[in-house]
Short mmCIF file of the C-alpha atoms (twelve columns), coordinates in Angstrom:
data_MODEL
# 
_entry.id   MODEL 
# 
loop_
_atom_site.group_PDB 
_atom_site.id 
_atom_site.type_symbol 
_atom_site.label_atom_id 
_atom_site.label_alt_id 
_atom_site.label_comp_id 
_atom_site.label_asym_id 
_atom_site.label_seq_id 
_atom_site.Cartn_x 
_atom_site.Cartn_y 
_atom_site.Cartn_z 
_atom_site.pdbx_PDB_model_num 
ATOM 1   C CA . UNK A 1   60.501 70.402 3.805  1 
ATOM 2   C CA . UNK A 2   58.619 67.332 2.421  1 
ATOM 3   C CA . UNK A 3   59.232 63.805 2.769  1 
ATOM 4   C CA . UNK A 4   62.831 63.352 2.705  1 
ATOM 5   C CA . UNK A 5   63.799 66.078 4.893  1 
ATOM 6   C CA . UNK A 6   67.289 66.339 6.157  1 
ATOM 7   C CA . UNK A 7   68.304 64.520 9.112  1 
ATOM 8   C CA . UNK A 8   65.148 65.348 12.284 1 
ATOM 9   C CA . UNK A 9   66.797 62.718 14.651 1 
ATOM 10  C CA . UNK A 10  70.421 62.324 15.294 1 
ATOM 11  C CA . UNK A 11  71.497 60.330 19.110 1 
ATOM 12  C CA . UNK A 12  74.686 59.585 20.035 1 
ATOM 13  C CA . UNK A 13  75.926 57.530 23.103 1 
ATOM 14  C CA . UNK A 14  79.595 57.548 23.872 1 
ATOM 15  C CA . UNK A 15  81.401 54.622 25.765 1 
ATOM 16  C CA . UNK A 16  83.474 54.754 28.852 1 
ATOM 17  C CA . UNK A 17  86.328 55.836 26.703 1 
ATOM 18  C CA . UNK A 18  84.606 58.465 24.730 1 
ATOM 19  C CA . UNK A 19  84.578 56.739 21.289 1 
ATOM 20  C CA . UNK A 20  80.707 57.359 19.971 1 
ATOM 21  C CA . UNK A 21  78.597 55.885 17.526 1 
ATOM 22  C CA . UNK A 22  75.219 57.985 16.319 1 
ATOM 23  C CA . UNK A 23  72.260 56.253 14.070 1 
ATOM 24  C CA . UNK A 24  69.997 59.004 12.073 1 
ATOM 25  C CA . UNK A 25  67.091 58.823 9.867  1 
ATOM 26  C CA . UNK A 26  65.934 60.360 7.346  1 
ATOM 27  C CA . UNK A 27  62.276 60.325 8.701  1 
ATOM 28  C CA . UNK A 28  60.765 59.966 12.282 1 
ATOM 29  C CA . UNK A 29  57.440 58.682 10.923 1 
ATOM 30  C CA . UNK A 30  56.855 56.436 8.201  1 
ATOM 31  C CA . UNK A 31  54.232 54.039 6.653  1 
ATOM 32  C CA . UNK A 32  54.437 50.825 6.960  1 
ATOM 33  C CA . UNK A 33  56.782 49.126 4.034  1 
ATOM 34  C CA . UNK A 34  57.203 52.498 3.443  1 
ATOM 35  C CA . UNK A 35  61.227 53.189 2.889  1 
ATOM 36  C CA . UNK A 36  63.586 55.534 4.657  1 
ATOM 37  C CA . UNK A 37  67.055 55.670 4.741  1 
ATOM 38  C CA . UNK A 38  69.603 55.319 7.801  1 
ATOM 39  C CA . UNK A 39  72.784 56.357 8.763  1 
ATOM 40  C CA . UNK A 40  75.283 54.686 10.976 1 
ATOM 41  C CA . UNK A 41  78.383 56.273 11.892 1 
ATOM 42  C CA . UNK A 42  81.377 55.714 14.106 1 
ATOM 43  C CA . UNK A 43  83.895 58.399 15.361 1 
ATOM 44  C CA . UNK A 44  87.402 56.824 15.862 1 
ATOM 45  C CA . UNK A 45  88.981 59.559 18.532 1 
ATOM 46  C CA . UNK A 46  92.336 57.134 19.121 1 
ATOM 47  C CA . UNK A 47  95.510 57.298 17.533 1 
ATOM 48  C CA . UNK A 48  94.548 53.482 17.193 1 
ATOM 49  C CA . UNK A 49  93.658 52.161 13.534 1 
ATOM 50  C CA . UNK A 50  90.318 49.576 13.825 1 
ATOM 51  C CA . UNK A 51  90.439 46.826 11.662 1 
ATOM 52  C CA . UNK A 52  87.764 44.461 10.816 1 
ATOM 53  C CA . UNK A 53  84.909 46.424 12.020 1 
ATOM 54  C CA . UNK A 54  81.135 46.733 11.205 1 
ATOM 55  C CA . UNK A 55  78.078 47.878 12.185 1 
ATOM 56  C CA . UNK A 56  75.331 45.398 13.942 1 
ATOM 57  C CA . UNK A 57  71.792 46.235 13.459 1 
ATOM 58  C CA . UNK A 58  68.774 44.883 14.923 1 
ATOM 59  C CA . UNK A 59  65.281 46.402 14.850 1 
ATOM 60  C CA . UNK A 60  62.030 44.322 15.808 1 
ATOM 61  C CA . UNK A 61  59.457 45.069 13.255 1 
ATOM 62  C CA . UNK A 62  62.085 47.046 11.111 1 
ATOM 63  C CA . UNK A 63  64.287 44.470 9.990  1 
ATOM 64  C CA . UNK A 64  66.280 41.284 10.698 1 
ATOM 65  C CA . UNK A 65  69.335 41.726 12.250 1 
ATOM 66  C CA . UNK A 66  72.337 43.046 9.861  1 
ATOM 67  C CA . UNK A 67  76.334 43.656 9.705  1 
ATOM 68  C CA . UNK A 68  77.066 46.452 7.798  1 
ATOM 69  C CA . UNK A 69  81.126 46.213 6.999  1 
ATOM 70  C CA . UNK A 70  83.197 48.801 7.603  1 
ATOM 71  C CA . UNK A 71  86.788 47.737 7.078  1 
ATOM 72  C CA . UNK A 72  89.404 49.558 8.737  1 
ATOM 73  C CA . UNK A 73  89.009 52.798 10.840 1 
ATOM 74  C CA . UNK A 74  91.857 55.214 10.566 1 
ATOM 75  C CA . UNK A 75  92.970 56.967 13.537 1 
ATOM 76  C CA . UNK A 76  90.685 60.244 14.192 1 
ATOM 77  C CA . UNK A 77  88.879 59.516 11.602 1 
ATOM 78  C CA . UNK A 78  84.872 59.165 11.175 1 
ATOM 79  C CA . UNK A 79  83.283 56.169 8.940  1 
ATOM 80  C CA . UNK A 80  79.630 56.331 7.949  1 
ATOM 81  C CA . UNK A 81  77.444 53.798 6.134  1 
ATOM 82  C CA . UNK A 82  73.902 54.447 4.434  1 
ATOM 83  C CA . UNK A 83  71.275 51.637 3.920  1 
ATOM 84  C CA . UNK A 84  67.641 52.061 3.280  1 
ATOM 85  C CA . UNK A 85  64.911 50.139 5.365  1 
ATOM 86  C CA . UNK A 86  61.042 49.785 5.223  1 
ATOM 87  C CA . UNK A 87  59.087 48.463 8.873  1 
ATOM 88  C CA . UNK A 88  56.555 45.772 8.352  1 
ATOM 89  C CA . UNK A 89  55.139 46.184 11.631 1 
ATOM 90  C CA . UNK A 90  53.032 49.241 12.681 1 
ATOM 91  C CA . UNK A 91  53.660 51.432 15.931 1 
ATOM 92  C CA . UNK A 92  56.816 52.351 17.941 1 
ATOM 93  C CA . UNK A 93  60.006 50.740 16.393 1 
ATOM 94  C CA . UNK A 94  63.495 51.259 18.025 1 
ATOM 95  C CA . UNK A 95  66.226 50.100 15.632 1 
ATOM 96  C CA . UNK A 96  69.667 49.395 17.572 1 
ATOM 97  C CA . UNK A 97  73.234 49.917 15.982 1 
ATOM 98  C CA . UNK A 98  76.141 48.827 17.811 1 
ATOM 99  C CA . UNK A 99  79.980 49.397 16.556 1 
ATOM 100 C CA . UNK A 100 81.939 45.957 17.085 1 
ATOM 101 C CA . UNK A 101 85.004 45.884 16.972 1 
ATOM 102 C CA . UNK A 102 87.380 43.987 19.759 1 
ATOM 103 C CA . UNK A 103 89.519 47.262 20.864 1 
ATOM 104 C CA . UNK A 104 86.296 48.924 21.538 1 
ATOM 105 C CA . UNK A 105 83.252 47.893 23.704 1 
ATOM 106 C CA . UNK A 106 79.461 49.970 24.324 1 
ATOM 107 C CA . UNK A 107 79.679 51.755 21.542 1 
ATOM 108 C CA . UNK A 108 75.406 51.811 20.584 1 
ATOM 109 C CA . UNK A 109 73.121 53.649 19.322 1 
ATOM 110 C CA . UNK A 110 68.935 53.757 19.145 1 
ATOM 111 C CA . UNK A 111 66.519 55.614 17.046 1 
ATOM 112 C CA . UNK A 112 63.197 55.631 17.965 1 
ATOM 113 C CA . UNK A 113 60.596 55.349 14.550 1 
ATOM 114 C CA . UNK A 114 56.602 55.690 14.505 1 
ATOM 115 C CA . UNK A 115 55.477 52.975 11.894 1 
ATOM 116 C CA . UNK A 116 51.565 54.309 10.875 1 
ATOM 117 C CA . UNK A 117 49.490 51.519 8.713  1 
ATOM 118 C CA . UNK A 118 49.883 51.300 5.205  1 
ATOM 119 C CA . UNK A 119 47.278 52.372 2.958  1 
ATOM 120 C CA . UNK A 120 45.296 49.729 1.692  1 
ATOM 121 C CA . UNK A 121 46.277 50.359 -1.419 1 
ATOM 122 C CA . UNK A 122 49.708 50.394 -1.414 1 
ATOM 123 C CA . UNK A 123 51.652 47.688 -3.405 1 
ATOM 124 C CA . UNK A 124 54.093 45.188 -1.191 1 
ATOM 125 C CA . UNK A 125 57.044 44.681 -3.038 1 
# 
């Protein structure tokens, strides 16, 4: 299947009113500043529209924290957003995605990524 295989590792956590958000990558083991590509995406179940919304990311050793804009959600409607990363820090990551939005609360997500040590001859860009 090589490198960029299609999604291994898809979790999704629902919140008390069953409104879910899932994170997936496109790798569960990478190299460090090696890059990989997640997706965030948020299932909008109400008859509700969702303005101003976005994505908050935060993953230790993955990446400074980030707000991925998502506009307006229509009603029963999924949005997705794509962004690629690279870990600078080797061993077991966990990047966190949360939905915000202020008609809907606990809507998160985690991945779980293995970060091995870059070759010593691999460029940093």
């Amino acid at each position: 299947t090589g490198n960029k295989a299609s999604l291994r590792y898809q979790g999704e956590l629902c919140n008390k009113e069953g409104k879910g958000v899932s994170i997936a990558c496109d790798k569960t083991t990478v190299k460090q500043y090696e890059e990989f590509d997640i997706t965030c995406s948020y299932s909008n179940t109400t008859s509700t529209k969702l303005t101003r919304s976005y994505f908050y990311l935060e993953g230790p050793g993955i990446r400074r924290s980030k707000k991925l804009y998502c506009g307006t959600v229509q009603p029963n409607s999924t949005i997705e957003r794509k962004l690629t990363l690279s870990a600078y820090r080797v061993g077991e990551r966990v990047l966190f995605v949360k939905f915000c939005n202020s008609k809907i609360s606990n809507a998160t997500d985690k991945i779980t990524i293995q970060v091995e040590e870059a070759d010593p001859t691999t460029e940093i860009i």
